[in-house]
C-alpha positions as CSV (number, residue, x, y, z in Angstrom):
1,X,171.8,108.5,200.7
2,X,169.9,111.6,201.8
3,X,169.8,114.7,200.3
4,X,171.6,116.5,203.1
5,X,174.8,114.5,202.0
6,X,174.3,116.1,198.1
7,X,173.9,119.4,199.6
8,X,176.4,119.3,202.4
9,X,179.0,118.1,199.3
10,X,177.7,121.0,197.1
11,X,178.1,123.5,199.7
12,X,181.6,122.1,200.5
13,X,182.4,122.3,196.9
14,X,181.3,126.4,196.8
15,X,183.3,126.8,199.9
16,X,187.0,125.1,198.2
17,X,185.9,127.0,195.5
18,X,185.9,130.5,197.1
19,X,188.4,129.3,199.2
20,X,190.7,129.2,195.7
21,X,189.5,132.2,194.2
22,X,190.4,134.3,197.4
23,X,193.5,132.8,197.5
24,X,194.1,134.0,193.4
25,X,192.8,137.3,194.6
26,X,195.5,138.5,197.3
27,X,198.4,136.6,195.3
28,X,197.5,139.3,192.3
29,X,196.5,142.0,194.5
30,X,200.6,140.9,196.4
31,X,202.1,140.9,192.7
Protein backbone atom coordinates (compact mmCIF):
# COMPACT_ATOMS: atom_id res chain seq x y z
CA UNK A 1 0.00 0.00 0.00
CA UNK A 2 1.38 3.48 -0.56
CA UNK A 3 1.59 6.18 1.62
CA UNK A 4 -0.79 8.31 -0.29
CA UNK A 5 -3.58 5.84 0.72
CA UNK A 6 -2.61 6.50 4.79
CA UNK A 7 -2.62 10.08 4.11
CA UNK A 8 -5.64 10.32 1.87
CA UNK A 9 -7.53 8.18 4.94
CA UNK A 10 -6.08 10.61 7.57
CA UNK A 11 -7.05 13.56 5.73
CA UNK A 12 -10.58 11.97 5.14
CA UNK A 13 -10.73 11.25 8.77
CA UNK A 14 -9.96 15.28 9.72
CA UNK A 15 -12.49 16.20 7.14
CA UNK A 16 -15.66 13.74 8.91
CA UNK A 17 -14.28 15.08 11.80
CA UNK A 18 -14.78 18.84 11.19
CA UNK A 19 -17.50 17.86 9.28
CA UNK A 20 -19.18 16.74 12.97
CA UNK A 21 -17.92 19.41 14.94
CA UNK A 22 -19.52 22.03 12.54
CA UNK A 23 -22.48 20.36 12.53
CA UNK A 24 -22.45 20.37 16.87
CA UNK A 25 -21.56 24.00 16.41
CA UNK A 26 -24.80 25.49 14.50
CA UNK A 27 -27.11 22.88 16.35
CA UNK A 28 -25.95 24.91 19.81
CA UNK A 29 -25.53 28.17 18.21
CA UNK A 30 -29.80 27.05 16.77
CA UNK A 31 -30.64 26.04 20.54
Amino acid sequence: MPIIFDYLGLLLAALALALVLFIGLRKIQIL
